[in-house]
C-alpha positions as CSV (number, residue, x, y, z in Angstrom):
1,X,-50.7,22.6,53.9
2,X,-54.1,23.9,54.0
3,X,-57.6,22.1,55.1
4,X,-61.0,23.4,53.0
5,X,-64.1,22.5,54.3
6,X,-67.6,23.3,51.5
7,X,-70.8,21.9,52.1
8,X,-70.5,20.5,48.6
9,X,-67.5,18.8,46.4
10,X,-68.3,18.2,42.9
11,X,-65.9,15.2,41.8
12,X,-66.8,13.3,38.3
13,X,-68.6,10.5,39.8
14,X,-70.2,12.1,42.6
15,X,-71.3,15.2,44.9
16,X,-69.8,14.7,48.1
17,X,-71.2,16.3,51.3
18,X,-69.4,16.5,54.9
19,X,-66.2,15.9,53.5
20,X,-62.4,18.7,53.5
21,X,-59.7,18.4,51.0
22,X,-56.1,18.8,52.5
23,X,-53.8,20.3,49.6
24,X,-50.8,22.3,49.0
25,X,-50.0,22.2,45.2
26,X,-51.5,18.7,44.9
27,X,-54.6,17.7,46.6
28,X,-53.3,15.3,49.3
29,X,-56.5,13.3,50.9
30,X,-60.4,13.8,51.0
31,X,-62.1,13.2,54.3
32,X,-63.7,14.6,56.7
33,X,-62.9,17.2,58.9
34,X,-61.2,16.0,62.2
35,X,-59.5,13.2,60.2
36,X,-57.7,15.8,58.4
37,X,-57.0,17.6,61.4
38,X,-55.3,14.9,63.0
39,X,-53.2,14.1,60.2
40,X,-52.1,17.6,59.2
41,X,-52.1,19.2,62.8
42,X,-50.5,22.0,61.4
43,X,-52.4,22.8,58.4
44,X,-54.9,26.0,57.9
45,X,-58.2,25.2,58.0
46,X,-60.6,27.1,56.0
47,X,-64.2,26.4,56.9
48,X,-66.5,27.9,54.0
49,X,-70.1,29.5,54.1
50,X,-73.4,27.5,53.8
51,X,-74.4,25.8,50.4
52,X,-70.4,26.5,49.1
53,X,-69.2,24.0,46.2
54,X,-65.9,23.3,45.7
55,X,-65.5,22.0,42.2
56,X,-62.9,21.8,39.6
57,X,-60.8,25.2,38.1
58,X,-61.8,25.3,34.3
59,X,-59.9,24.5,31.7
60,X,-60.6,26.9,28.4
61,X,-58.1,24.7,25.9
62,X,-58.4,27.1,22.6
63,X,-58.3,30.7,22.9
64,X,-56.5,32.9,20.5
65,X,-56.0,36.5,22.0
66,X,-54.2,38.6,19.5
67,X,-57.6,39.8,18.5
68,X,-58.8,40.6,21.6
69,X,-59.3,44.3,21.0
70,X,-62.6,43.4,18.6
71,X,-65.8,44.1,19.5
72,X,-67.7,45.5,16.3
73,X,-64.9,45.5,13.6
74,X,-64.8,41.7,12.4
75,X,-68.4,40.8,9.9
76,X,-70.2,37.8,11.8
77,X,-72.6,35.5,9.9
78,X,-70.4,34.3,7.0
79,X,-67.1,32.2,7.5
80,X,-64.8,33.8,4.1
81,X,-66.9,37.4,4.8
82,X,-65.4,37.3,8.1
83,X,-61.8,35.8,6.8
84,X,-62.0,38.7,4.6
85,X,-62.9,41.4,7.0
86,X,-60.1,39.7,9.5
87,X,-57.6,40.6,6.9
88,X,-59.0,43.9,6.1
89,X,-58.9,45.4,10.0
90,X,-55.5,42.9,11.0
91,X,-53.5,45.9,11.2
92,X,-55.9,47.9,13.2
93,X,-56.5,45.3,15.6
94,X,-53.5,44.0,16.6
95,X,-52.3,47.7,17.1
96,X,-55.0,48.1,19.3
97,X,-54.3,45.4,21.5
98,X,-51.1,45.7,23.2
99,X,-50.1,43.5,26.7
100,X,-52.5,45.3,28.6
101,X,-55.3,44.2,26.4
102,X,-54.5,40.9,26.4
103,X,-54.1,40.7,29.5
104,X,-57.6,42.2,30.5
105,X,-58.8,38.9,28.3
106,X,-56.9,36.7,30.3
107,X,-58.2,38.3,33.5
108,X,-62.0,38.1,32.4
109,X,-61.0,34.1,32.2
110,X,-59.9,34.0,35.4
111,X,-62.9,35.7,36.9
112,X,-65.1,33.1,34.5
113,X,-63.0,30.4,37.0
114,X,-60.7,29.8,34.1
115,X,-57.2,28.5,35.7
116,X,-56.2,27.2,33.0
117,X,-56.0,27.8,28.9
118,X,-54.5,27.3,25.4
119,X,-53.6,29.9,24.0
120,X,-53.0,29.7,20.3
121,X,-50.2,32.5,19.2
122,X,-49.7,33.5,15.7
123,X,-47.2,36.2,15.9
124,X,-46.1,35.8,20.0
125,X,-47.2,38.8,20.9
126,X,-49.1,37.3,23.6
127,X,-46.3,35.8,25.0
128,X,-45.6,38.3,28.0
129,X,-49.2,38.2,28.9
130,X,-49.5,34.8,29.4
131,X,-45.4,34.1,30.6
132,X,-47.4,37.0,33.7
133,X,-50.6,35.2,33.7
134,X,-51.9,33.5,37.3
135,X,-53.9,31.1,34.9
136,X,-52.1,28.1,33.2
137,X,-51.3,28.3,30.0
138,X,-50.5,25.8,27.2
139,X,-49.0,28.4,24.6
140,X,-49.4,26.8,21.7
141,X,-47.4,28.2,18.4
142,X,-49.3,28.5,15.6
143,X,-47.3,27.1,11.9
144,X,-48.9,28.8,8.7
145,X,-48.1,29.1,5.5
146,X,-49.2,27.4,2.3
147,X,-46.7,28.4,-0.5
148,X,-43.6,25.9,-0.9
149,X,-41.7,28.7,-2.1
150,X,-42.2,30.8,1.3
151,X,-41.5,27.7,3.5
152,X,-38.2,28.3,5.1
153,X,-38.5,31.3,5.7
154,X,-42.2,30.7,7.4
155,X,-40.7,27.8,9.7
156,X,-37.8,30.0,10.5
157,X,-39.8,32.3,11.8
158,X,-42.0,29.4,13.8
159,X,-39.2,28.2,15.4
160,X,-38.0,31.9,16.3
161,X,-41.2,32.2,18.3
162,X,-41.1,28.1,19.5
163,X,-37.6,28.9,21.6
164,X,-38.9,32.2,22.6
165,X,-41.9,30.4,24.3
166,X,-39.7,27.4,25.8
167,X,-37.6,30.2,27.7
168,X,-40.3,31.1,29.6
169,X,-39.6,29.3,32.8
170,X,-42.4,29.2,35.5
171,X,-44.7,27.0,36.9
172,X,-47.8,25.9,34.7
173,X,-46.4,27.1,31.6
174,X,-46.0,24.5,28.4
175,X,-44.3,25.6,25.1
176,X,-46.5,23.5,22.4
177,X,-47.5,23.4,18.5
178,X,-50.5,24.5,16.6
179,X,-51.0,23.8,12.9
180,X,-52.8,25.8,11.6
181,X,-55.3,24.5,8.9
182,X,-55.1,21.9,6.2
183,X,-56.1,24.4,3.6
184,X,-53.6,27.0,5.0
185,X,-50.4,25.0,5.9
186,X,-48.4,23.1,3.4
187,X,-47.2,19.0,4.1
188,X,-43.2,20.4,4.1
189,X,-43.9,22.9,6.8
190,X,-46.1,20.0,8.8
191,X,-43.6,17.3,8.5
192,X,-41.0,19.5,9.8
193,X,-42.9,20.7,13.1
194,X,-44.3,17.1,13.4
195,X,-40.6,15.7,13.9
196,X,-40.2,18.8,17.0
197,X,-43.6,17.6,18.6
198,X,-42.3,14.2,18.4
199,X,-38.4,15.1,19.8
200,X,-39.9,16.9,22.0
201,X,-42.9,15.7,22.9
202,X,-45.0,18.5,22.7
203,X,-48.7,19.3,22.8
204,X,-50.4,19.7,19.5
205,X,-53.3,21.3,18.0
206,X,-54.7,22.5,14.7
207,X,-58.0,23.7,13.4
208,X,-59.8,21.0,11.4
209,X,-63.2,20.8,9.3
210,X,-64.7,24.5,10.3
211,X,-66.6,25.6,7.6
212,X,-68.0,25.1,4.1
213,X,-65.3,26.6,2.1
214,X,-62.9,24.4,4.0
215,X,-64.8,21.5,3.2
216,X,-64.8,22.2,-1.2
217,X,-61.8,23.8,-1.0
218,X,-59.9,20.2,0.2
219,X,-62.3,17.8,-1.4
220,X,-62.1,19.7,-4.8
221,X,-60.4,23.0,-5.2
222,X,-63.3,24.9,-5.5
223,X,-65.6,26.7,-3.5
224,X,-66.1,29.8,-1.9
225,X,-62.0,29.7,-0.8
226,X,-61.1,29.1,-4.6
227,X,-61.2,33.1,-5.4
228,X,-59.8,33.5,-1.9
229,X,-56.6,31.6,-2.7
230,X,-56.3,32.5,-6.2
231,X,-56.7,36.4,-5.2
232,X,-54.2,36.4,-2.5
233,X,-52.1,33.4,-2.8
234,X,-52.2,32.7,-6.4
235,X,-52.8,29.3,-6.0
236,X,-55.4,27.6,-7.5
237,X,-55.4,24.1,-6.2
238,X,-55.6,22.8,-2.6
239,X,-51.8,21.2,-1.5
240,X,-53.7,18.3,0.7
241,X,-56.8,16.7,1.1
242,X,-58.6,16.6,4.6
243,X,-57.1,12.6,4.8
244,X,-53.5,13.4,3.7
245,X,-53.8,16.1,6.2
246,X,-55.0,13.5,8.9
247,X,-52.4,10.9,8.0
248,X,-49.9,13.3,9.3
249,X,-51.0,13.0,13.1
250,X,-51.4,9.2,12.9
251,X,-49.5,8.3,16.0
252,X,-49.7,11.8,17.5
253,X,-52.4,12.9,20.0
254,X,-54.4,15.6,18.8
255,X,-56.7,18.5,19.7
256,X,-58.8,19.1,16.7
257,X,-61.2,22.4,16.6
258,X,-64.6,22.9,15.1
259,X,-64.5,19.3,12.9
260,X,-68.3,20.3,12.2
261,X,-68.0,19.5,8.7
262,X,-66.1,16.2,9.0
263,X,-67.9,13.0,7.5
264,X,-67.4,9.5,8.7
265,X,-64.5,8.4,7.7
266,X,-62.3,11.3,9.3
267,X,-64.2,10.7,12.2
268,X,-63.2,7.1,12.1
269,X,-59.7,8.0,11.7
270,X,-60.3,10.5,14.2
271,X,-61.7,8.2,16.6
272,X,-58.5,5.4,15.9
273,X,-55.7,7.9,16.5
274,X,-57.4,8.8,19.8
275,X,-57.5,12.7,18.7
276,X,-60.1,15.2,21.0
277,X,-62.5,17.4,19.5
278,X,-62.7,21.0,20.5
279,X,-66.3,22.3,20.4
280,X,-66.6,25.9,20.2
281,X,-70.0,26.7,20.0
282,X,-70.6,30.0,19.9
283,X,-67.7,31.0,17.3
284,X,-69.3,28.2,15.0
285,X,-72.4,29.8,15.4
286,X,-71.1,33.7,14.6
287,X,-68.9,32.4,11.6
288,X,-72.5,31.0,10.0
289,X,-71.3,27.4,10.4
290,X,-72.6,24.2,11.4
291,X,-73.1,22.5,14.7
292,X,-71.3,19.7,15.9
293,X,-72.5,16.7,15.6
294,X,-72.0,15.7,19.2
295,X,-74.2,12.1,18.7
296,X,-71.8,11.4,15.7
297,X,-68.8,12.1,18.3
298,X,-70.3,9.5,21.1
299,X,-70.8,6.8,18.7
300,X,-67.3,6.6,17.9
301,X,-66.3,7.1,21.2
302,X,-64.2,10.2,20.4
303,X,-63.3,12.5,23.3
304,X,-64.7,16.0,23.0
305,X,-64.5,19.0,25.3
306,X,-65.5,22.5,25.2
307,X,-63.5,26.2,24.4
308,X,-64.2,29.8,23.3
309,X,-61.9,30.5,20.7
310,X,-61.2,34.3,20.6
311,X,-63.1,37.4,20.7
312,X,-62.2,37.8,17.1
313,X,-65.4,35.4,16.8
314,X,-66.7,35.5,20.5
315,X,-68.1,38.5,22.8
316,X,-66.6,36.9,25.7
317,X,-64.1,34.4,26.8
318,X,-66.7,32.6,29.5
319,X,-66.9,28.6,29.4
320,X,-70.2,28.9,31.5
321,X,-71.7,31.1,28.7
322,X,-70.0,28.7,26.1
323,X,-72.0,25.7,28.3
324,X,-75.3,27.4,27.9
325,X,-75.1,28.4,24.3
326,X,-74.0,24.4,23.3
327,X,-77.0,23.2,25.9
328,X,-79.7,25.3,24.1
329,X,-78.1,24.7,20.7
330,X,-78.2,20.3,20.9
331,X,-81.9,20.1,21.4
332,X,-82.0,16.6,20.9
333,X,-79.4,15.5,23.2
334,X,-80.8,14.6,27.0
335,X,-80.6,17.9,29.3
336,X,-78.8,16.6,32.5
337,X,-76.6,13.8,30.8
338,X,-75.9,16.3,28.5
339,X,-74.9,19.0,30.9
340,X,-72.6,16.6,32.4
341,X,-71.0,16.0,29.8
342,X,-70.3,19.6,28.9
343,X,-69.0,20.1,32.7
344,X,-66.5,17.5,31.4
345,X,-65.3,19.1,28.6
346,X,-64.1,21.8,30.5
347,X,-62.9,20.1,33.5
348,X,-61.6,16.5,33.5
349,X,-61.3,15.5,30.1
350,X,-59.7,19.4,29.0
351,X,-57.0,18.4,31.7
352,X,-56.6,15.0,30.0
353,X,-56.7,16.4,26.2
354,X,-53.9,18.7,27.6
355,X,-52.0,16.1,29.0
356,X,-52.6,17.8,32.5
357,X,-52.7,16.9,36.3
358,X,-55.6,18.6,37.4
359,X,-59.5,18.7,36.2
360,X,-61.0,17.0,39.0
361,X,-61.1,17.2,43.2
362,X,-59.3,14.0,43.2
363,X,-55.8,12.9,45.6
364,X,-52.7,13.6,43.6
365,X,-54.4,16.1,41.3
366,X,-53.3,19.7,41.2
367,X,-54.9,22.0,43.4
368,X,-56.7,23.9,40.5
369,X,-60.1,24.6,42.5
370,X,-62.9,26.8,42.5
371,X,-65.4,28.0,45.4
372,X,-68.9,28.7,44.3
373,X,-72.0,30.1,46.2
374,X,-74.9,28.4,45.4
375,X,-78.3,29.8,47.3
376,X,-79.6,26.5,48.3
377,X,-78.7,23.1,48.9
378,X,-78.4,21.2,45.2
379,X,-80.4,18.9,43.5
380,X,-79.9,15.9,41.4
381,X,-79.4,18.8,38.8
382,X,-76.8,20.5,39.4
383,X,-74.8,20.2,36.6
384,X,-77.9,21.8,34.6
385,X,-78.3,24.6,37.1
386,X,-74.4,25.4,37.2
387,X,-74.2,26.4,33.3
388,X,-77.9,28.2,33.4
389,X,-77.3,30.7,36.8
390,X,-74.0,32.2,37.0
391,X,-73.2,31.6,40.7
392,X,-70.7,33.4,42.9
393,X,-67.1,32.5,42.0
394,X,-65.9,33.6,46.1
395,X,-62.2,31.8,46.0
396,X,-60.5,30.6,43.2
397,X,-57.1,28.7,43.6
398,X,-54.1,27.6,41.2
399,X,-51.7,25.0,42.0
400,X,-52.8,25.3,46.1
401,X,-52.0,29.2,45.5
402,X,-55.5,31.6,46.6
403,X,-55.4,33.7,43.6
404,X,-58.1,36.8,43.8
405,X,-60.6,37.1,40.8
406,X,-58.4,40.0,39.6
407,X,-55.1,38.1,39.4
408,X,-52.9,39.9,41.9
């Protein structure tokens, strides 16, 4: 048992002042001091420097790392250039980015405060990075395949990499299922890893509604994806729209990416099936996409939190930097309210999305913590000053474990 006493405790109703969380791998009780000490006599006490904040680890719920050796290779701007230039320098960069390289990425999330993250795997080979990561990690693997004709031998391969995952067996780690797109994943294949999630109630994710193409391309087979499909694929018709596609998570709980091209009525069935929303700002932004509609998401009560994606469409895998680019980028949307809310998305309600026990300073939640040094006593802002200045990140700890910024 250990005893931490900040200044400052940022919880999701409140900043508490004068107050110590006892915890070992759960956070036990929140009170001051010498109430702690008298309950836990034996407990470590760690007593922090002035204007420290204990708040919440972060929770980064979609990041694909496979790609993580790009920097200048991938063309930004376009959504099917980039596709197209992703295909064309695949080879290249996943033979530049071995374990070590992924797990670099992982390590510049952890010193971000990212103790937890999604990873979505196409191929497994991050699976040894993050099976060794300190961090968290929901390891979600990624179906794909839109040819009927190629569809056992495409799910064979899924489940291949699905038992691989589930015989990882450490502490924080949780085999789960991505879909990959509507346009790029055919109903057999999604019926088929539906019924796993469902036996084995897994997590579940797929990329929904992300661009333009996406948007023709389901609605009516044509579009910028139409030569795309017909080039590579020879298939020149979509095999679902974006509602059949939909209809296949009714009853399932769902973390949908991007959805910046949905229109009302998938947001309505969206918002009925209880599904979250994974905003990725800056990705949407270097793809030349749209911006979510974040007011859209509110007035249907729809749950919505925040991610990178990978630095095949990112230059870094920082949830504070994501926070400041989606702050400056929803210039109609109040500052401060708004703030808080994106300090949700990446705390409480990630940890809820993810079915997780942690995302807040709360009793009986996980010990996923981070210390900040601020360099004065907050104000009523806070939230809006935490995503603008990139404060200190001193201690950072993972289920009640003090993990340094470097992992070891």
């Amino acid at each position: 048992m250990q005893i931490i006493t900040p200044n400052y405790i940022l919880t999701p109703q409140s900043l508490l002042c004068e107050q110590s969380v006892a915890f070992d791998k759960t956070i036990h009780k929140i009170a001051p001091l010498e109430e702690l000490k008298s309950l836990f006599p034996d407990a470590e006490v760690i007593i922090l420097q002035k204007n420290s904040l204990l708040m919440p680890g972060l929770i980064n719920a979609h990041v694909h790392l496979e790609f993580s050796a790009n920097k200048t290779e991938l063309s930004y701007g376009d959504f099917i250039s980039w596709l197209y230039s992703v295909l064309e320098q695949r080879e290249n960069l996943i033979e530049s980015c071995a374990k070590e390289c992924m797990s670099e990425a992982i390590s510049s999330m952890l010193e971000s405060g990212i103790t937890t993250f999604g990873a979505i795997s196409s191929h497994a080979m991050d699976l040894d990075a993050c099976a060794d990561a300190p961090q968290n990690v929901v390891f979600f693997n990624e179906l794909i395949g839109s040819q009927a004709t190629m569809a056992d031998a495409l799910f064979g391969d899924f489940m291949a990499r699905l038992d691989a995952s589930k015989s990882v067996k450490r502490e924080g780690f949780y085999p789960a299922v991505a879909i990959h797109s509507p346009y790029s994943v055919h109903p057999i294949l999604i019926k088929k890893a539906l019924q796993i999630v469902k036996d084995e109630k897994l997590k579940l994710t797929a990329h929904f509604m992300e661009s333009s193409a996406e948007r023709e391309w389901l609605d009516n087979s044509e579009g910028d994806f139409k030569e795309f499909f017909e080039k590579l694929l020879k298939q020149n018709s979509s095999t679902c729209s974006s509602s059949e596609f939909l209809e296949h998570f009714d009853g399932f709980s769902t973390l949908l990416t991007h959805a910046v091209e949905t229109n009302d009525k998938e947001l309505q069935k969206i918002a009925d099936n209880k599904h979250t929303v994974i905003h990725c700002p800056i990705s949407n932004r270097l793809l030349g996409n749209k911006t979510l509609n974040i007011k859209a998401l509110n007035d249907k009560n729809i749950r919505w939190i925040v991610a990178t994606d990978g630095l095949s469409s990112n230059y870094k895998l920082d949830l504070f930097e994501e926070m400041k680019a989606s702050l400056l980028m929803h210039a109609n949307e109040p500052l401060l309210e708004f703030a808080k809310a994106l300090l949700r998305g990446v705390t409480i309600n990630a940890a809820q999305a993810l079915g997780l026990n942690s995302g807040e300073i709360s009793e009986g939640k996980n010990a996923d913590m981070l210390v900040l040094d601020l360099d004065k006593e907050p104000t009523d802002e806070l939230a809006i000053h935490l995503i603008l200045h990139r404060y200190n990140i001193s201690q950072i700890y993972i289920n009640g474990k003090f993990i340094s910024k470097k992992g070891a």
